[in-house]
LOLOTOR-896596 format. One record per atom (N, C-alpha, C): x, y, z. Coordinates in pm, whole numbers, padded with zeros to 5 digits, always signed. Example, Ala and Ser with C-alpha at 12.3 -4.5 7.8 and 13.67 -1.06 7.14 Angstrom:
<recs>
+01319-00569+00780
+01230-00450+00780
+01320-00330+00780
+01285-00225+00708
+01367-00106+00714
+01290+00003+00787
</recs>
This chain:
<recs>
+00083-00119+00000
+00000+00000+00000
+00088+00126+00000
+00056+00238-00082
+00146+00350-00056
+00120+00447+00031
+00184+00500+00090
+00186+00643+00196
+00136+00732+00135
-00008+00787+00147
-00053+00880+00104
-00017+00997+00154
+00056+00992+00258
+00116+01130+00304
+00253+01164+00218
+00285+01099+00177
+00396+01090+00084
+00390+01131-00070
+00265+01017-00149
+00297+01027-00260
+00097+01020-00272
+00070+01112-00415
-00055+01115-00446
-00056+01058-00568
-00087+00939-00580
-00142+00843-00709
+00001+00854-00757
+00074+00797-00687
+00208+00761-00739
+00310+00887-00761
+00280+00943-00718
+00366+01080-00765
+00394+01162-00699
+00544+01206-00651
+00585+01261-00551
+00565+01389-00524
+00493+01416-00392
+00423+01555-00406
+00550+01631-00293
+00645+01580-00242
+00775+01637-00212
+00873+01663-00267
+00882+01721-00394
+00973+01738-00510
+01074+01858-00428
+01205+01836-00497
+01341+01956-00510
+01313+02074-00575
+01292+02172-00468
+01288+02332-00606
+01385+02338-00657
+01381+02362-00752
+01447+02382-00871
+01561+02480-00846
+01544+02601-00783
+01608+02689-00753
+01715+02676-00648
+01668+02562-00533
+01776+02482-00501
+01915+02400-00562
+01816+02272-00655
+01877+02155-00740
+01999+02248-00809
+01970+02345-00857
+02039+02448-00982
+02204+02451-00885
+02193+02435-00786
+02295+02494-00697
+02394+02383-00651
+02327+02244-00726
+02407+02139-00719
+02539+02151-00784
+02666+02038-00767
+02729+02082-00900
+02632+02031-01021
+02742+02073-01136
+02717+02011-01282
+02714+01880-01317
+02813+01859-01212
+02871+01692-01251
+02755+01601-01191
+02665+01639-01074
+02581+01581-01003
+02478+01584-01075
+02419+01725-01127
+02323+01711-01244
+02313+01674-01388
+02445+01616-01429
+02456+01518-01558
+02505+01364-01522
+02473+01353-01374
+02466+01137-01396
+02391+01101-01409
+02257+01154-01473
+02209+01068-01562
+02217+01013-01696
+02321+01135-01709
+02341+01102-01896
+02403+00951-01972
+02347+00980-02078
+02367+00823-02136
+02391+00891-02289
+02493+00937-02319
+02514+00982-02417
+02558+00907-02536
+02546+00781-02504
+02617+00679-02625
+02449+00656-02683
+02343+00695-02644
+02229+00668-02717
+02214+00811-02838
+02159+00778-02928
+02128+00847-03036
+02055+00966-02938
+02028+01065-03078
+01939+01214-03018
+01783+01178-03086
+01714+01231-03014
+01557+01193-03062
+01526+01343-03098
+01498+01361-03227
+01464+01526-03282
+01321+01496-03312
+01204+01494-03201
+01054+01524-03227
+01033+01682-03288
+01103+01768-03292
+01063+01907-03320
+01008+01999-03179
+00984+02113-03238
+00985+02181-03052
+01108+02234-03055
+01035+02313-02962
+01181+02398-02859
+01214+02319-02717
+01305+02368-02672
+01366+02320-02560
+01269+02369-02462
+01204+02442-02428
+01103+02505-02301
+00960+02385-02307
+00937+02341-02452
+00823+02269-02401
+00897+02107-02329
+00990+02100-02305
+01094+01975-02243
+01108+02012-02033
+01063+02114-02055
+01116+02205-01902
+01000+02033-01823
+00875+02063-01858
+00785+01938-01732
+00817+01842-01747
+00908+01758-01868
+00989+01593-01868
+01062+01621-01764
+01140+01693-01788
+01289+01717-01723
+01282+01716-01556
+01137+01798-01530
+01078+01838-01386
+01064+01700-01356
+00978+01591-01420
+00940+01521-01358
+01040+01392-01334
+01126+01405-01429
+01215+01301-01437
+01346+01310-01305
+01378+01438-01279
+01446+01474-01190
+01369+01499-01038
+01265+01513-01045
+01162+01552-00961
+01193+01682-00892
+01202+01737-00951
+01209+01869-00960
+01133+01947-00954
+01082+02090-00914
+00948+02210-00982
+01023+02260-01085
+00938+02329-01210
+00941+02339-01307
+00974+02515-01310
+01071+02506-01360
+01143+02674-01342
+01091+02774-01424
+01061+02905-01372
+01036+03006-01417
+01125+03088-01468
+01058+03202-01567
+01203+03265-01608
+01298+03219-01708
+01405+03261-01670
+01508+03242-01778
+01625+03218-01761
+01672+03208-01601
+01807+03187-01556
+01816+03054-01574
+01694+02964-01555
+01753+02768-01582
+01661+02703-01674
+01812+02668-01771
+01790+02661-01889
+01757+02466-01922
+01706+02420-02025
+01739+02282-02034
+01872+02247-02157
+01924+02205-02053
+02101+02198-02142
+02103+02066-02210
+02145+02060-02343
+02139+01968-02441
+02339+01930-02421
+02379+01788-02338
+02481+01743-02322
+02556+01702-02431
+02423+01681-02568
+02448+01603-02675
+02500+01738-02765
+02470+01851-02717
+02534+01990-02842
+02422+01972-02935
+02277+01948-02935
+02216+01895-03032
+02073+02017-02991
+02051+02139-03002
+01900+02160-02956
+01766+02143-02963
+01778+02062-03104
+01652+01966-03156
+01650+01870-03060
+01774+01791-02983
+01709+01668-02959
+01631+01695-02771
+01573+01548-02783
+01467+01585-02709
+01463+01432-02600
+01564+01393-02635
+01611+01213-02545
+01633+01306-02417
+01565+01264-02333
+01577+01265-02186
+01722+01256-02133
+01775+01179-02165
+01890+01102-02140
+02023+01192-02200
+01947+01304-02247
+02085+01373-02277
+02038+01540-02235
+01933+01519-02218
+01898+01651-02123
+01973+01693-01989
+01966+01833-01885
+01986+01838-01774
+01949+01957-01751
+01935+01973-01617
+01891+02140-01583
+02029+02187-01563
+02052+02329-01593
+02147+02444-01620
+02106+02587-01622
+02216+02606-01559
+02208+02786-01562
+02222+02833-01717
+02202+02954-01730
+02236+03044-01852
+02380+03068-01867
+02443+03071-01801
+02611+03104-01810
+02634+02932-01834
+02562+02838-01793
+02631+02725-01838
+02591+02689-01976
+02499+02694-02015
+02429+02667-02122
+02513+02714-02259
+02535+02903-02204
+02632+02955-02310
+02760+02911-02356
+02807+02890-02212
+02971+02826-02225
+02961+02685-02283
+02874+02646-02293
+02871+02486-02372
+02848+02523-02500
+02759+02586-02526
+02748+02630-02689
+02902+02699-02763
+02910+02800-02701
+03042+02866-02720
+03185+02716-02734
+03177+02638-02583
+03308+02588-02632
+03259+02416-02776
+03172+02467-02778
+03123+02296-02878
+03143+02401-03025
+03226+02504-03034
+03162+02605-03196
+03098+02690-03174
+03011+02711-03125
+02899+02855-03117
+02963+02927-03139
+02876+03082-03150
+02967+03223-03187
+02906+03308-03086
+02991+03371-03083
+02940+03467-02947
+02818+03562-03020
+02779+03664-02902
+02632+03727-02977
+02722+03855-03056
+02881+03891-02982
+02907+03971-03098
+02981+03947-03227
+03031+03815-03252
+03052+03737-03390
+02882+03721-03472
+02810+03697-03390
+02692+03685-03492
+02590+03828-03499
+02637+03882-03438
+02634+04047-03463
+02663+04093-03598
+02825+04105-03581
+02924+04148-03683
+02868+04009-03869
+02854+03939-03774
+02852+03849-03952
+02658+03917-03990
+02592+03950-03929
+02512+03957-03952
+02472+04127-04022
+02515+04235-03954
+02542+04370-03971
+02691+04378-04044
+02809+04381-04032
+02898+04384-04031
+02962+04486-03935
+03105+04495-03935
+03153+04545-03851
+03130+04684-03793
+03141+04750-03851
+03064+04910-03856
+02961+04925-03771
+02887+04877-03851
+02748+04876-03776
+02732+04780-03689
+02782+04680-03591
+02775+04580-03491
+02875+04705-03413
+02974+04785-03429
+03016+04854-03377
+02948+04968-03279
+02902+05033-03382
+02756+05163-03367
+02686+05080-03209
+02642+04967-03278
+02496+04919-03232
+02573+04890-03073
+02693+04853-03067
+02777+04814-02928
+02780+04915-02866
+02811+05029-02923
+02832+05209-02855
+02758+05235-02787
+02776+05301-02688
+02665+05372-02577
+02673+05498-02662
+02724+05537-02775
+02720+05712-02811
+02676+05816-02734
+02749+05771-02663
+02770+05892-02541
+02653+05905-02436
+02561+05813-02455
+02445+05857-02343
+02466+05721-02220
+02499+05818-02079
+02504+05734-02003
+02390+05687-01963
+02385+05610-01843
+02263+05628-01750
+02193+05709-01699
+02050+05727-01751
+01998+05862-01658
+01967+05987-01720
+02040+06002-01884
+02063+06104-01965
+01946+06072-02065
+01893+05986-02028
+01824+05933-02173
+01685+06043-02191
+01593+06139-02121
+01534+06222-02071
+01624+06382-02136
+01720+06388-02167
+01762+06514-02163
+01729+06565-02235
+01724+06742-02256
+01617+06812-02346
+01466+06815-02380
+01423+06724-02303
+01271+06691-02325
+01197+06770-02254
+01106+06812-02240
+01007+06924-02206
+00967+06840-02061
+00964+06897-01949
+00946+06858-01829
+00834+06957-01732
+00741+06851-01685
+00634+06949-01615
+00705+07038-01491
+00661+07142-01430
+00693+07217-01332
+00701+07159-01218
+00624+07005-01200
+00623+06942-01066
+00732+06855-01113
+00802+06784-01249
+00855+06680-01215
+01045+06798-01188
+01017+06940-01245
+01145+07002-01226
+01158+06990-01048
+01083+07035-01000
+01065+07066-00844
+01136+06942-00778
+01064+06763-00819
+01097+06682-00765
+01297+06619-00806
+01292+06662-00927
+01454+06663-00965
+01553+06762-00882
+01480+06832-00851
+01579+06987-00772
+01598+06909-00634
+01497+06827-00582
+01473+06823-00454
+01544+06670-00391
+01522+06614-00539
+01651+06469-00497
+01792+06563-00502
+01823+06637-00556
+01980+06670-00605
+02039+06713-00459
+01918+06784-00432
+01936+06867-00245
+01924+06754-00160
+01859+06620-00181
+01863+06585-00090
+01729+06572+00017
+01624+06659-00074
+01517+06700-00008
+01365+06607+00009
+01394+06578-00054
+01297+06441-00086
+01303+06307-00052
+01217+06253+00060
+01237+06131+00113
+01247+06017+00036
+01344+05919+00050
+01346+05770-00066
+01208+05732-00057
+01155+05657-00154
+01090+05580-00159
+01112+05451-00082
+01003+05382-00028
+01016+05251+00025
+00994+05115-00039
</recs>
């Protein structure tokens, strides 16, 4: 008989957040791989793979965009379990990058060319904060700019 305090119709309702698991190493979150099996390319993106991956690892299913589903195989069509894993965004990149990938400013430049991947890299001179300048400003929002500069105006909470 199963522990219903445990598991509901077979299925573990005490799963690893995700946001935890992520914090494992790498090496801990790829023993499952079985990479001597072929890649299975059903079509799809990698995000509709996020609830296999959840359930297979028993995991919750991540929000956002920091954890990614990392293809071990270098393959982003494929869709074999077995060569899946959960990953950060900095890991994800550095695997693409060291398997060949191009960085976003090589596929910048091949795409614009240099010049213009250049331009488009430039801050041309506008820092932070400047982006507002010259623009016509009401009499209350001058007052409230005068009054941060002084100091005069309580932070927000």
């Amino acid at each position: 008989m199963v522990d219903a305090h445990f598991c509901v119709y077979g299925i573990n309702k005490y799963m690893k957040d995700i946001t935890e698991y992520i914090n494992s190493p790498k090496t801990e979150r790829q023993q499952h791989l079985k990479l001597d099996e072929p890649c299975i390319e059903r079509g799809g993106q990698s995000m509709y793979l996020k609830g296999l991956l959840a359930h297979l690892h028993d995991t919750t299913i991540p929000s956002g965009k920091k954890i990614h589903v990392g293809h071990a195989c270098h393959n982003g069509a494929c869709s074999n379990p077995n060569h899946l894993y959960w990953g950060t965004a900095s890991e994800n990149r550095l695997d693409e990058v060291s398997n060949g990938g191009t960085s976003i400013w090589e596929r910048t430049v091949e795409k614009h060319g240099l010049e213009k991947a250049k331009e488009m890299f430039s801050r041309n001179g506008n820092s932070n904060g400047s982006g507002n300048k010259g623009k016509a400003k009401s009499e209350e929002h001058r007052r409230n700019i005068a009054l941060n500069h002084k100091g005069g105006r309580p932070k927000k909470k």
